[in-house]
Every structure is written in structure tokens, then in C-alpha cells.
N, CA, C and O atoms as a CHARMM CRD file, in Angstrom:
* protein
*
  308
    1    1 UNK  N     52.06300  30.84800  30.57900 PROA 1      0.00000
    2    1 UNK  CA    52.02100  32.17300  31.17200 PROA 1      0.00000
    3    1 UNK  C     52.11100  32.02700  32.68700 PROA 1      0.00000
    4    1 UNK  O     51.25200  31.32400  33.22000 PROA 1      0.00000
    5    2 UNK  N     53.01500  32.58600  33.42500 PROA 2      0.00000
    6    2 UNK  CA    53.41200  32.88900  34.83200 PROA 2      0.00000
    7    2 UNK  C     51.92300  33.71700  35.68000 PROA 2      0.00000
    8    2 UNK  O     51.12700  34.53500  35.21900 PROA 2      0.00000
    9    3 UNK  N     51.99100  33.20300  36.79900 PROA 3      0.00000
   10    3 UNK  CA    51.14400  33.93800  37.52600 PROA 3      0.00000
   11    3 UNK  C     52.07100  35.36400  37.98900 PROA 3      0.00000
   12    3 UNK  O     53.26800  35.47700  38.25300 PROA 3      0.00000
   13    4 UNK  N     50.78000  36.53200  37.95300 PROA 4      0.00000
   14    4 UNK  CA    51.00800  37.99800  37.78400 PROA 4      0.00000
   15    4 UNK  C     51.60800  38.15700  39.22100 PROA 4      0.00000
   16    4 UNK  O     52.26400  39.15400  39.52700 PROA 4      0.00000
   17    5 UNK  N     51.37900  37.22700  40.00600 PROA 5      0.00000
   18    5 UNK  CA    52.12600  37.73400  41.67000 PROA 5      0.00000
   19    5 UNK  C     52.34700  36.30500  42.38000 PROA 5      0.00000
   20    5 UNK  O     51.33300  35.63800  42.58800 PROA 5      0.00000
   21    6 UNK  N     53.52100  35.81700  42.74300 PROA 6      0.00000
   22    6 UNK  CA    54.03000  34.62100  43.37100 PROA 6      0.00000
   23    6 UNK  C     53.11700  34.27800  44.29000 PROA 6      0.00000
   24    6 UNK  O     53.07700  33.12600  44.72300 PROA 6      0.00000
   25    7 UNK  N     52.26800  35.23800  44.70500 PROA 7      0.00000
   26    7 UNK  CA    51.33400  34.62800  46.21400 PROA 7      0.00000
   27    7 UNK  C     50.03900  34.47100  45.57000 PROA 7      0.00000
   28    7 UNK  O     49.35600  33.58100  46.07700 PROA 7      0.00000
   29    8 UNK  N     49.59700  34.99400  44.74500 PROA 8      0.00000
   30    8 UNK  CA    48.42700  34.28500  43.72700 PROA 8      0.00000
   31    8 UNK  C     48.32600  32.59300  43.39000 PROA 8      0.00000
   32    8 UNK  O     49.24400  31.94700  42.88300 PROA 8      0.00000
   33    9 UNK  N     47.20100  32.12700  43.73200 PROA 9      0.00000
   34    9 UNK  CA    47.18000  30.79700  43.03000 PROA 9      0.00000
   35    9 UNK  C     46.76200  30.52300  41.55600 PROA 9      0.00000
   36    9 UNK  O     45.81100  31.05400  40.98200 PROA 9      0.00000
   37   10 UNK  N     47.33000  29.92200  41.21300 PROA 10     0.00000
   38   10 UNK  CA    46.97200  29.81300  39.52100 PROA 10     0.00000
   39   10 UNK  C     45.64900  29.06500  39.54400 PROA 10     0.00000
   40   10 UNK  O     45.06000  28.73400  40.57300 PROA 10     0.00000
   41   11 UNK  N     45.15700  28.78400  38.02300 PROA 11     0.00000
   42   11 UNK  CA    44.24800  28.55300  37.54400 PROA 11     0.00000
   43   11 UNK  C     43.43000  27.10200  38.33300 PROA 11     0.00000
   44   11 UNK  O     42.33800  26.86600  38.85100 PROA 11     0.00000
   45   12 UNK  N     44.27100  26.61700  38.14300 PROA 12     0.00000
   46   12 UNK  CA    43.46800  25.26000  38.84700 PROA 12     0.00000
   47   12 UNK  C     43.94400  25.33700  40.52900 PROA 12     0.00000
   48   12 UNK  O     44.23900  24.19400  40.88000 PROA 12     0.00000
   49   13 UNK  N     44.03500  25.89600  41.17300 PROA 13     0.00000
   50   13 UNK  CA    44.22800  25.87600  42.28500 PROA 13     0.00000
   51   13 UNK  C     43.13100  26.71800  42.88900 PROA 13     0.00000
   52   13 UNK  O     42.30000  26.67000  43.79600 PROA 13     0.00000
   53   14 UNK  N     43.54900  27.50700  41.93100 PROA 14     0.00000
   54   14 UNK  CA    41.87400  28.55200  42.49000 PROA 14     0.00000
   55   14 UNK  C     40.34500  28.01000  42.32800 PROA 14     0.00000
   56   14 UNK  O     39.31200  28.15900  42.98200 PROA 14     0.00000
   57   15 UNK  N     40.68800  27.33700  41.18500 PROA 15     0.00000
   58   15 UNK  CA    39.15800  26.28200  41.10100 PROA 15     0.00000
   59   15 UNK  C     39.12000  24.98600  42.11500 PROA 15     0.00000
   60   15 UNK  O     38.22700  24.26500  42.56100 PROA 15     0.00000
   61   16 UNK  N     40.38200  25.05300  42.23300 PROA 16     0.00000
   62   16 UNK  CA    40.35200  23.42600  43.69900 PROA 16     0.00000
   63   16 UNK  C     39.71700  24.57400  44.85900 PROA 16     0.00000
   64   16 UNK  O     38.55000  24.47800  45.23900 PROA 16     0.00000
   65   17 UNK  N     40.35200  25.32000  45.20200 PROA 17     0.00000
   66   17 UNK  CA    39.69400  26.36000  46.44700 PROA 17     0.00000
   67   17 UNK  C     38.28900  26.77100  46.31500 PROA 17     0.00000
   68   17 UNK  O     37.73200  26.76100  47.41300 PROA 17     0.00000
   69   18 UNK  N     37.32800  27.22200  45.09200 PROA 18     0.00000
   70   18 UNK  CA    36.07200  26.75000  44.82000 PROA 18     0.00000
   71   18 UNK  C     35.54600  26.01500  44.79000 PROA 18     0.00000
   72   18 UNK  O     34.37400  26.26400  45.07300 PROA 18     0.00000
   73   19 UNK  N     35.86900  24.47000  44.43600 PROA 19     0.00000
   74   19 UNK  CA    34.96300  23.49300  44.48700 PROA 19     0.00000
   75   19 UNK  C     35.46800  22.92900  46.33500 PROA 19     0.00000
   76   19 UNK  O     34.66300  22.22300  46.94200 PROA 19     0.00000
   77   20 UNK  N     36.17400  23.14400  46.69600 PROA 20     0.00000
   78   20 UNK  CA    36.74000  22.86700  48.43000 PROA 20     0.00000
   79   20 UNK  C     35.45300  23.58400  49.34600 PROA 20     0.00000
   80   20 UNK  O     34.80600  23.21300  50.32500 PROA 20     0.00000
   81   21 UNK  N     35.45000  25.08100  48.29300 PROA 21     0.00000
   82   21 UNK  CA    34.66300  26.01000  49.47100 PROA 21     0.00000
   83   21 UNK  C     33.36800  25.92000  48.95300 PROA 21     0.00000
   84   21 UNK  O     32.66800  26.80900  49.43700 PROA 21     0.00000
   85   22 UNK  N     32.63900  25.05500  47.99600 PROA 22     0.00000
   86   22 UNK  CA    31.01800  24.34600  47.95900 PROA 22     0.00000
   87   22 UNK  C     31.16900  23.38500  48.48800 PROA 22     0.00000
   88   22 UNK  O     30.19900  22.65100  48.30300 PROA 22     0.00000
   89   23 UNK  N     32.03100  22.88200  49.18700 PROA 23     0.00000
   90   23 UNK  CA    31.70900  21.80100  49.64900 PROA 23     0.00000
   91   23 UNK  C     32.08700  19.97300  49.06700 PROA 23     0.00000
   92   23 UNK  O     31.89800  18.84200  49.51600 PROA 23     0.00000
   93   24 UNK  N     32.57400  20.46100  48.09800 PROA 24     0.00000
   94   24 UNK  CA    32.95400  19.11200  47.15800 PROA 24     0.00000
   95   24 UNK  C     34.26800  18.06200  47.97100 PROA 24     0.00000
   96   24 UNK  O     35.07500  18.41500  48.83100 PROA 24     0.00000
   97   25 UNK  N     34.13400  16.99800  47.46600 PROA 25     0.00000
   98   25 UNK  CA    35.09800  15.98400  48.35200 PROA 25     0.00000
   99   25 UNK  C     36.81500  16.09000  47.29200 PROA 25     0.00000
  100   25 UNK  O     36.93600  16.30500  46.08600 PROA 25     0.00000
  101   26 UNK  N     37.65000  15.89800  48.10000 PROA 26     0.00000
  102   26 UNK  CA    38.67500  15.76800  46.96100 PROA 26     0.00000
  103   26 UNK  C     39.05200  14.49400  45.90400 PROA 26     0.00000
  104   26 UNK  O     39.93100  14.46000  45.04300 PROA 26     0.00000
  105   27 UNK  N     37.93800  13.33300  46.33700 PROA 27     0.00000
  106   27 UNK  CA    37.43200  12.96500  45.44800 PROA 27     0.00000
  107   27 UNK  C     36.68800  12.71100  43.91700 PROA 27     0.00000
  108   27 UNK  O     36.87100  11.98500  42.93900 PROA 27     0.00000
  109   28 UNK  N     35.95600  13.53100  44.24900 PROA 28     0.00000
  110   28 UNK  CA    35.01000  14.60400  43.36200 PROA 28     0.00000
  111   28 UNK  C     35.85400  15.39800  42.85100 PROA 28     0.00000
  112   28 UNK  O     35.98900  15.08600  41.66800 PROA 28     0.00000
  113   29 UNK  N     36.39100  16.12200  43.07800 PROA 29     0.00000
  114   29 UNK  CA    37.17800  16.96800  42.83200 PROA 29     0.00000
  115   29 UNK  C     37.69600  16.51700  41.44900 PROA 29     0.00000
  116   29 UNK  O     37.24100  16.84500  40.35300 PROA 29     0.00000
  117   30 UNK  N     38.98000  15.51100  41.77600 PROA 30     0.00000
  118   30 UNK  CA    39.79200  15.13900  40.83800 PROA 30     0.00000
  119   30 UNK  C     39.03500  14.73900  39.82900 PROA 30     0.00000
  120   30 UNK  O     39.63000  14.75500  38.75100 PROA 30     0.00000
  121   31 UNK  N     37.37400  14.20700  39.78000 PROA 31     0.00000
  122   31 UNK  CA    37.19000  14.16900  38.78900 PROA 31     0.00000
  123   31 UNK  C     36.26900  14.88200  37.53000 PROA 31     0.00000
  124   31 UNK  O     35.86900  14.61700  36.39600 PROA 31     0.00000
  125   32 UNK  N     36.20800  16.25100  38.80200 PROA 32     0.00000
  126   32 UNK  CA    35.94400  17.79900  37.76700 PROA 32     0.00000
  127   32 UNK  C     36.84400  18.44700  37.14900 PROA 32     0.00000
  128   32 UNK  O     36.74300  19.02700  36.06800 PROA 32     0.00000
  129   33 UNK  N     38.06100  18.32200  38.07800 PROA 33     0.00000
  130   33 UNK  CA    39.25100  18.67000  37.13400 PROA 33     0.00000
  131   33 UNK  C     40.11200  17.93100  36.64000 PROA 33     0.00000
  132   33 UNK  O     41.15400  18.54900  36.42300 PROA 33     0.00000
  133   34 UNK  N     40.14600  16.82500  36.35100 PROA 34     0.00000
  134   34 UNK  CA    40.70300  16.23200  35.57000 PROA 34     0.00000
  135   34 UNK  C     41.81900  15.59200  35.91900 PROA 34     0.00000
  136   34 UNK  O     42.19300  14.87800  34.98800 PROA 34     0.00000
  137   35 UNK  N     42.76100  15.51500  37.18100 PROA 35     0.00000
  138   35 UNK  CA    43.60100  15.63100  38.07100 PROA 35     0.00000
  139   35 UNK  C     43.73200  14.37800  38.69200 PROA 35     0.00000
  140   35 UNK  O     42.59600  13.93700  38.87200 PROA 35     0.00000
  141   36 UNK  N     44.61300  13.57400  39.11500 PROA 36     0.00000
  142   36 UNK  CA    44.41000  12.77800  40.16400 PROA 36     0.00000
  143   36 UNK  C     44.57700  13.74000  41.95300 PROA 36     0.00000
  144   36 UNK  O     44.77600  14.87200  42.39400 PROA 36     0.00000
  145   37 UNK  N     44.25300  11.90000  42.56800 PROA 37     0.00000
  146   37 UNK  CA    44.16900  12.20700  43.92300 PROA 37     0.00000
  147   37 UNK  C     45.27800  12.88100  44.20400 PROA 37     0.00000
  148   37 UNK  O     45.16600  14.10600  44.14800 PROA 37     0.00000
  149   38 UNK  N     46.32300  12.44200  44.49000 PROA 38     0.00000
  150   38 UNK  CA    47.87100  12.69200  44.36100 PROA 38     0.00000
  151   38 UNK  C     48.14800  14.17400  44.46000 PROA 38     0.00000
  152   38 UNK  O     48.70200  14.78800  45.37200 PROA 38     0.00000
  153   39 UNK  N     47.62500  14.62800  43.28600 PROA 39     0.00000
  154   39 UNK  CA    47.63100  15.77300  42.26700 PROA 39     0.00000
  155   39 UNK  C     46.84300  17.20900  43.29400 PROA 39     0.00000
  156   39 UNK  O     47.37200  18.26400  43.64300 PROA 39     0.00000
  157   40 UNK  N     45.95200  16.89000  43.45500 PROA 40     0.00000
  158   40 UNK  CA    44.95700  17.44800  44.18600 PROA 40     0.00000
  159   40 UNK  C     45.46000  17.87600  45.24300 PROA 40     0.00000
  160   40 UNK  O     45.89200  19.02300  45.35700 PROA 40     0.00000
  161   41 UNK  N     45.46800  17.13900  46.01900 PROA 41     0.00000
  162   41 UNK  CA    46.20500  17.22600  47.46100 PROA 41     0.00000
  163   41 UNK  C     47.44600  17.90600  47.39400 PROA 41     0.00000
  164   41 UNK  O     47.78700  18.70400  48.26700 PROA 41     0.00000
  165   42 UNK  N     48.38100  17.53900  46.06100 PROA 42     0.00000
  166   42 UNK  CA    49.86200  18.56700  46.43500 PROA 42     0.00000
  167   42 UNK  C     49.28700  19.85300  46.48500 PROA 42     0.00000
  168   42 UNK  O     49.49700  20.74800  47.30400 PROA 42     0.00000
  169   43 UNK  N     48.27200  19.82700  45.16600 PROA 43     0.00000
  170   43 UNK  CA    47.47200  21.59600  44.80200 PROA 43     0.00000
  171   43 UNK  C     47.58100  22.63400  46.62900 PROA 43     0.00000
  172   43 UNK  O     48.07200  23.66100  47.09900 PROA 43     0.00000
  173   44 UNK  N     46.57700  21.20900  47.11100 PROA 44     0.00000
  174   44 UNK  CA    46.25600  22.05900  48.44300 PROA 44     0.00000
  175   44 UNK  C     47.24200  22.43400  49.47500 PROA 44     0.00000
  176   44 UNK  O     47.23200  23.27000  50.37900 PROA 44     0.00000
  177   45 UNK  N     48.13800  21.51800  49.04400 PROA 45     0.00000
  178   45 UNK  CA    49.41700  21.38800  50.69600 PROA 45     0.00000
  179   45 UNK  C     49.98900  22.32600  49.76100 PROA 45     0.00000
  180   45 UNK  O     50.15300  23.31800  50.47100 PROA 45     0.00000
  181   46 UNK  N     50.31400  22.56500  48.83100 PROA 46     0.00000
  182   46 UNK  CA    50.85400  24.22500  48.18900 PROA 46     0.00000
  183   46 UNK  C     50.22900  25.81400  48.39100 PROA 46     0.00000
  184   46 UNK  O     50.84500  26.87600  48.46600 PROA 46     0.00000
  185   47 UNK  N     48.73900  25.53800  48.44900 PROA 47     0.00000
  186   47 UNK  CA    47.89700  26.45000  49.05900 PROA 47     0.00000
  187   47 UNK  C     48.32600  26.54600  50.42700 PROA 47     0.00000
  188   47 UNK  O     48.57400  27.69100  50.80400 PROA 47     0.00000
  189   48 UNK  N     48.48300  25.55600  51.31800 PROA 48     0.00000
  190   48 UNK  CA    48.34000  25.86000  52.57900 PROA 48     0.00000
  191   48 UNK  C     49.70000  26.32100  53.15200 PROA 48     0.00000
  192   48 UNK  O     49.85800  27.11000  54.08300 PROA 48     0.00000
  193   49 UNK  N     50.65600  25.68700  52.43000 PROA 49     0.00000
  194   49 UNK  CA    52.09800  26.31100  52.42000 PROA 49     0.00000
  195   49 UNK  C     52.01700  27.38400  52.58000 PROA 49     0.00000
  196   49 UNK  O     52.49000  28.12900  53.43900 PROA 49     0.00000
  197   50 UNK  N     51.13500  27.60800  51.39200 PROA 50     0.00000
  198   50 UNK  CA    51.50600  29.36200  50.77200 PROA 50     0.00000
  199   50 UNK  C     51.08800  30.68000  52.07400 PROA 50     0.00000
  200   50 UNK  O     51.65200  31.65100  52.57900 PROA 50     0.00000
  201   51 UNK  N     49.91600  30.05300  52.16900 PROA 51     0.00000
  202   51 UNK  CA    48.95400  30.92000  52.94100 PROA 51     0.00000
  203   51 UNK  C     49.22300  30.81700  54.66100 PROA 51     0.00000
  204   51 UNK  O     49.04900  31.77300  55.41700 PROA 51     0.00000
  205   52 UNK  N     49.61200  29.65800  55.03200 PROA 52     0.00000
  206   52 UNK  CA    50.30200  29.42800  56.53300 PROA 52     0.00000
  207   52 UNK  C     49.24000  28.52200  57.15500 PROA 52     0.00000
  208   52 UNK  O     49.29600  28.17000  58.33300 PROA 52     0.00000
  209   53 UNK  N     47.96700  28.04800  56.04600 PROA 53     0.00000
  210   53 UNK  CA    47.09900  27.57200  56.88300 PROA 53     0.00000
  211   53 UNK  C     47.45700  25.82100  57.13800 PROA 53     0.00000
  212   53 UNK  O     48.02000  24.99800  56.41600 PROA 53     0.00000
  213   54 UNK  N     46.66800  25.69700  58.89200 PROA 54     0.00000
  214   54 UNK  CA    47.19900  24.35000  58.80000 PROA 54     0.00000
  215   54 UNK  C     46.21200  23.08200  58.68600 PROA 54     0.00000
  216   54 UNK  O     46.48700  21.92200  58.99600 PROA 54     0.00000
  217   55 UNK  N     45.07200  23.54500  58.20000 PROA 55     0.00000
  218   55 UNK  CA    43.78100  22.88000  57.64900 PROA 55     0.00000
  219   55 UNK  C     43.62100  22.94000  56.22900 PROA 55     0.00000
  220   55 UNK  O     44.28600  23.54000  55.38500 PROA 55     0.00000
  221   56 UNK  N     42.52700  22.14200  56.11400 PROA 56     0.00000
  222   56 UNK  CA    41.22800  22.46300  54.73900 PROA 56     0.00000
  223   56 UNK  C     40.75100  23.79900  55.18000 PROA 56     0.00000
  224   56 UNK  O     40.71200  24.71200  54.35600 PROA 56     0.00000
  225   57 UNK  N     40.43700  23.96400  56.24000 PROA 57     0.00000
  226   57 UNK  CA    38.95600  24.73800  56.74000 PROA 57     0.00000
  227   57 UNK  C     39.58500  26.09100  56.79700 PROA 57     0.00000
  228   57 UNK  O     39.31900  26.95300  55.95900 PROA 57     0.00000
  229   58 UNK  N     40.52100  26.30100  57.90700 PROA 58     0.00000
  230   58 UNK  CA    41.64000  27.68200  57.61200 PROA 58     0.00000
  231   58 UNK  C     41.95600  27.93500  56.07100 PROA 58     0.00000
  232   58 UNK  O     42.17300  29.07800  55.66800 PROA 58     0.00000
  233   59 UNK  N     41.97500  26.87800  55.26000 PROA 59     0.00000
  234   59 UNK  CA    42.97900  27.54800  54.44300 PROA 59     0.00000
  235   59 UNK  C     41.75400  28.13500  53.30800 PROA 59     0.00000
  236   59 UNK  O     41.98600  29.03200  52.49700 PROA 59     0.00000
  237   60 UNK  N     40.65400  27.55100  53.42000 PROA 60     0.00000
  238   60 UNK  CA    39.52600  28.20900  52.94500 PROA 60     0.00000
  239   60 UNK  C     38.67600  29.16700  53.68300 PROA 60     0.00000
  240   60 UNK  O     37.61200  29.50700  53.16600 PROA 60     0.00000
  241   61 UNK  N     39.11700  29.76400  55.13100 PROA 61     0.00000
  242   61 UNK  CA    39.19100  31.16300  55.50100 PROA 61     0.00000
  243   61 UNK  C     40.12200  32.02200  55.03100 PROA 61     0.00000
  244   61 UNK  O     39.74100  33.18100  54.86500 PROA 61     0.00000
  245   62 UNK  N     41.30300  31.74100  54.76100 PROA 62     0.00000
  246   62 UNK  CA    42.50500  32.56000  54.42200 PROA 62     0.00000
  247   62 UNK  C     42.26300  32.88800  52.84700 PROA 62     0.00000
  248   62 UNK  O     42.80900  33.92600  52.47200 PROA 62     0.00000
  249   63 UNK  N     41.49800  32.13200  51.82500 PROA 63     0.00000
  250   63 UNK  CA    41.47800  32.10300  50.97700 PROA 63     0.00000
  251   63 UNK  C     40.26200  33.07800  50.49500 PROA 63     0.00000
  252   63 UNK  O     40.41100  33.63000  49.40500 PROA 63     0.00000
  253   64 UNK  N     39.13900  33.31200  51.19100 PROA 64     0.00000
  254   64 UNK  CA    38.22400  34.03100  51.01900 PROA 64     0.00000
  255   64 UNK  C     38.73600  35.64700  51.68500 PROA 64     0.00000
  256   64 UNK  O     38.46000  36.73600  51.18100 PROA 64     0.00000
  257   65 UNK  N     39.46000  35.43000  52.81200 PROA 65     0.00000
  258   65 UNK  CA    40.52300  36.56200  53.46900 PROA 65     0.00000
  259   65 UNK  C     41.23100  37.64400  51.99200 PROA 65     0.00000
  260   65 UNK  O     41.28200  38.83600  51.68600 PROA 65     0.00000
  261   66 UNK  N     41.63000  36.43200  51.48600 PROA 66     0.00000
  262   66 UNK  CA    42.42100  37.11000  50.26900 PROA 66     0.00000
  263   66 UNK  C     41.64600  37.56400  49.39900 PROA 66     0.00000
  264   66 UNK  O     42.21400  38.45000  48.76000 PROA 66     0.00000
  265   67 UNK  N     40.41900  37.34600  49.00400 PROA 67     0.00000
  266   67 UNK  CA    39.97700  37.22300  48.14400 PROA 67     0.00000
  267   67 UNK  C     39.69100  36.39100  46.59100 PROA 67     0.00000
  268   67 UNK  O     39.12100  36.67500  45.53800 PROA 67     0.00000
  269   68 UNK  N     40.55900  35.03900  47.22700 PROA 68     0.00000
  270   68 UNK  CA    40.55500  33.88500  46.28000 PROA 68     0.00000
  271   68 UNK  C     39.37300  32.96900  46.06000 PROA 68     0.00000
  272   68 UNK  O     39.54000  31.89400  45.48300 PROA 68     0.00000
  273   69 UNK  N     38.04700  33.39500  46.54600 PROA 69     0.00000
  274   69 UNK  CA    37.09400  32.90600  46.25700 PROA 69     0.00000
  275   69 UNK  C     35.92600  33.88600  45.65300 PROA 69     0.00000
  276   69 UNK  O     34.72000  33.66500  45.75300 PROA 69     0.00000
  277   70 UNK  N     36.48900  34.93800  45.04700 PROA 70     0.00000
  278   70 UNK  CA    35.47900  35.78000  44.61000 PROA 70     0.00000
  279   70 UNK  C     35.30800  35.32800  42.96700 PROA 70     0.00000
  280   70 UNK  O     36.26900  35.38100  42.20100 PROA 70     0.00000
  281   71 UNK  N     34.06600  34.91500  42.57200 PROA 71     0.00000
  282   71 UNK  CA    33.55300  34.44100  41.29700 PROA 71     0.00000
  283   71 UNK  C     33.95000  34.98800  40.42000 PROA 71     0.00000
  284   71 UNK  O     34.29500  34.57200  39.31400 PROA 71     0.00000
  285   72 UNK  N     33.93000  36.39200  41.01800 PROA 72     0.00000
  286   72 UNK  CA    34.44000  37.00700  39.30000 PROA 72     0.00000
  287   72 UNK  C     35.78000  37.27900  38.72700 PROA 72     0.00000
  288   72 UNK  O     36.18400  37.49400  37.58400 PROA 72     0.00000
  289   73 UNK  N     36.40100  37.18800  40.02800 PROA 73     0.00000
  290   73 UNK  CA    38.23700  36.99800  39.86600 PROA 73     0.00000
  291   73 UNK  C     38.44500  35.98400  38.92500 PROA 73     0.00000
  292   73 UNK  O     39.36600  36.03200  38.10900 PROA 73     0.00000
  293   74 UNK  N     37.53500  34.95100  39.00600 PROA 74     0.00000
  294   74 UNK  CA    38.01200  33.42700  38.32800 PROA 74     0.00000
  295   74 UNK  C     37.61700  33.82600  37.16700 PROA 74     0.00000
  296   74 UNK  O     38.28200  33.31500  36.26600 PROA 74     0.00000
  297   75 UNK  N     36.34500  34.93100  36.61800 PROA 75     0.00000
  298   75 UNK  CA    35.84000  34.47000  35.08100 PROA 75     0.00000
  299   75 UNK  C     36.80400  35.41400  34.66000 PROA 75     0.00000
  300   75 UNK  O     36.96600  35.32200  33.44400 PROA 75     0.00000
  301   76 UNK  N     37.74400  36.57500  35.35300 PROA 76     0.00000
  302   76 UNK  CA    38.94700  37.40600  34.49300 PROA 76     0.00000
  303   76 UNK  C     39.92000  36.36000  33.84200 PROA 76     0.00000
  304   76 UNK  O     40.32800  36.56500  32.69800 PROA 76     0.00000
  305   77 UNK  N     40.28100  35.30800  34.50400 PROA 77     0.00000
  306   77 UNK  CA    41.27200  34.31000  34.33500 PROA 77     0.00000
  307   77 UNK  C     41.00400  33.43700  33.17600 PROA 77     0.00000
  308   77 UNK  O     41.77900  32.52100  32.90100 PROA 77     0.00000
């Protein structure tokens, strides 16, 4: 299934942008979601593409901006 709007992040991207914005390492990361390092990191340089940000830290302002860190957006998904 396609995401409902091209500027939306899908499922695991939006959970990389949650565990980014508690604070988790992308370390860690890859091994909550299942993902390698590699993997992870494209996730984010696709986020940051997307969004124009040229950090971690921006792109998890831009992301709460949007509303991509609201909890309950994720449990609709």
C-alpha cells in the first residue's frame, strides 16, 4: 500500500523520526527496527531530502513542524 500523500513518511520512517526524537542512537535504532546501519541512515537522508532539513536536529524540528511526531498519527497507521 502507497503512502496517502508523497510528502508523508511511511511507516518505518516515521518510527525512525520517533525513536531519533527520544533520543535513541542510530545504532539502537537499527536494532528496534530491524534494519541495518546503511538502511537507517538512507531512511533519514530521505527524510531530510524531503523536508529540506540539513541536520538530525532540524529535521526533527521540521518533523514535529509537520506533525510527524504526534503519537497518535502513528497508532492510525
Amino acid at each position: 500500500m502507497g503512502r496517502e500523500r508523497a510528502e508523508e513518511p511511511t511507516v518505518i520512517q516515521r518510527r525512525i523520526l520517533l525513536l531519533l526524537a527520544a533520543g535513541f542512537t542510530v545504532q539502537t535504532i537499527t536494532k528496534l527496527v530491524f534494519l541495518s546501519e546503511r538502511a537507517v541512515h538512507d531512511h533519514i537522508a530521505v527524510l531530510k531530502q524531503t523536508t529540506g532539513a540539513k541536520n538530525q536536529f532540524s529535521l526533527g524540528a521540521e518533523a514535529a513542524k509537520r506533525g510527524w511526531l504526534d503519537e497518535e498519527e502513528e497508532k492510525k497507521r
